[in-house]
C-alpha positions as CSV (number, residue, x, y, z in Angstrom):
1,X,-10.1,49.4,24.6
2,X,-13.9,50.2,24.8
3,X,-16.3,47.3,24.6
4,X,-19.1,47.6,22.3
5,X,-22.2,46.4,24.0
6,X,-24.8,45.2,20.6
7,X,-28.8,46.8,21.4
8,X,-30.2,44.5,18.7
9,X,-29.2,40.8,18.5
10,X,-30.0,41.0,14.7
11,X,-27.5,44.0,14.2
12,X,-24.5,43.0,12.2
13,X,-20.8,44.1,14.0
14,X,-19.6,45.7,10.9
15,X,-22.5,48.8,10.7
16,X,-26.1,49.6,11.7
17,X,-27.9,46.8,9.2
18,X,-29.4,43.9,10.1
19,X,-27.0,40.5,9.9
20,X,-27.4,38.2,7.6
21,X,-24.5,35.7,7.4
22,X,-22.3,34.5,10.5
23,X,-19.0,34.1,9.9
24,X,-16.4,32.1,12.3
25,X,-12.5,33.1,11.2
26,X,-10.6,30.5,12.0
27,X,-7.6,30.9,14.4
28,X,-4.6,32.2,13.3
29,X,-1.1,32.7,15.2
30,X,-2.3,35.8,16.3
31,X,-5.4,34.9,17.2
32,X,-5.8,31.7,19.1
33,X,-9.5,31.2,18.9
34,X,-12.5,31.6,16.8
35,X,-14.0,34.6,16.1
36,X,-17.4,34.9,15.1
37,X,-18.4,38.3,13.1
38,X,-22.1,38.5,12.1
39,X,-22.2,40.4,8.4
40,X,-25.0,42.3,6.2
41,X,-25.6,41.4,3.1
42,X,-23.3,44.2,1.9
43,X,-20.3,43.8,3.6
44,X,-20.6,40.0,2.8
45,X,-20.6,40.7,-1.0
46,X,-17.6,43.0,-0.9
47,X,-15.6,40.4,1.7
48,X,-16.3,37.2,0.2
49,X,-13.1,36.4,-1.4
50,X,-11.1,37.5,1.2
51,X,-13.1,35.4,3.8
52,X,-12.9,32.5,1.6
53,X,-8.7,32.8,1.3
54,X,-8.8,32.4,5.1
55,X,-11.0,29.9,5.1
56,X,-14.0,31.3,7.3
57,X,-17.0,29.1,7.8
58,X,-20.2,30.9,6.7
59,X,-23.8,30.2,7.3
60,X,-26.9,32.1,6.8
61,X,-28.3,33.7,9.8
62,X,-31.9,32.2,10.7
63,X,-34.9,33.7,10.5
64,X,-33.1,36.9,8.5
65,X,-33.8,37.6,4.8
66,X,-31.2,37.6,2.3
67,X,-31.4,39.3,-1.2
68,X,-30.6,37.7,-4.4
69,X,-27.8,39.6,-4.7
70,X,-26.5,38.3,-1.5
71,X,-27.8,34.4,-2.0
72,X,-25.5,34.8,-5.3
73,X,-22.4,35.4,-3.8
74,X,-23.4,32.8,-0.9
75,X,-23.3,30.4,-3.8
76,X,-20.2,31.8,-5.1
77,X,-18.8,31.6,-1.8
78,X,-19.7,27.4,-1.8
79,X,-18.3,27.0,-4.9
80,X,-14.8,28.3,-3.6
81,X,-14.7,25.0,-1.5
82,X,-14.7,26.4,1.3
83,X,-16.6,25.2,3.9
84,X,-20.3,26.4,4.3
């Protein structure tokens, strides 16, 4: 398996934009430990349910700027009840 070796700290794992959210997946039988997966904006909006049925923490990245649109389903995302 290759390693991916990130150029820009800012640069979310999922495509070239920058990150705005961190994400920390909890572990899972599979997967013994955290995993942390830093998200734009976009793929944030289209994954927020899904992150909240596994119950993924979620903060806002310092320091980066999220839209409206984004801040919304950040919102949505604390009003799931899932932790924040």
């Amino acid at each position: 398996m290759e390693t991916r070796h990130v150029s820009d700290p800012d640069q979310a794992c999922c495509c070239p934009a920058r990150a705005t959210v961190r994400v920390i997946m909890p572990p899972t039988p599979n997967r013994p430990n955290e995993t942390d997966l830093l998200l734009c904006g976009h793929h944030f909006r289209v994954s927020w349910r899904a992150l909240a049925a596994q119950h993924a923490r979620v903060s806002k990245l310092g320091g980066s700027r999220v839209t409206a649109l984004t801040g919304l389903y950040l919102v949505k995302y604390q009003r799931s009840g899932t932790k924040v």
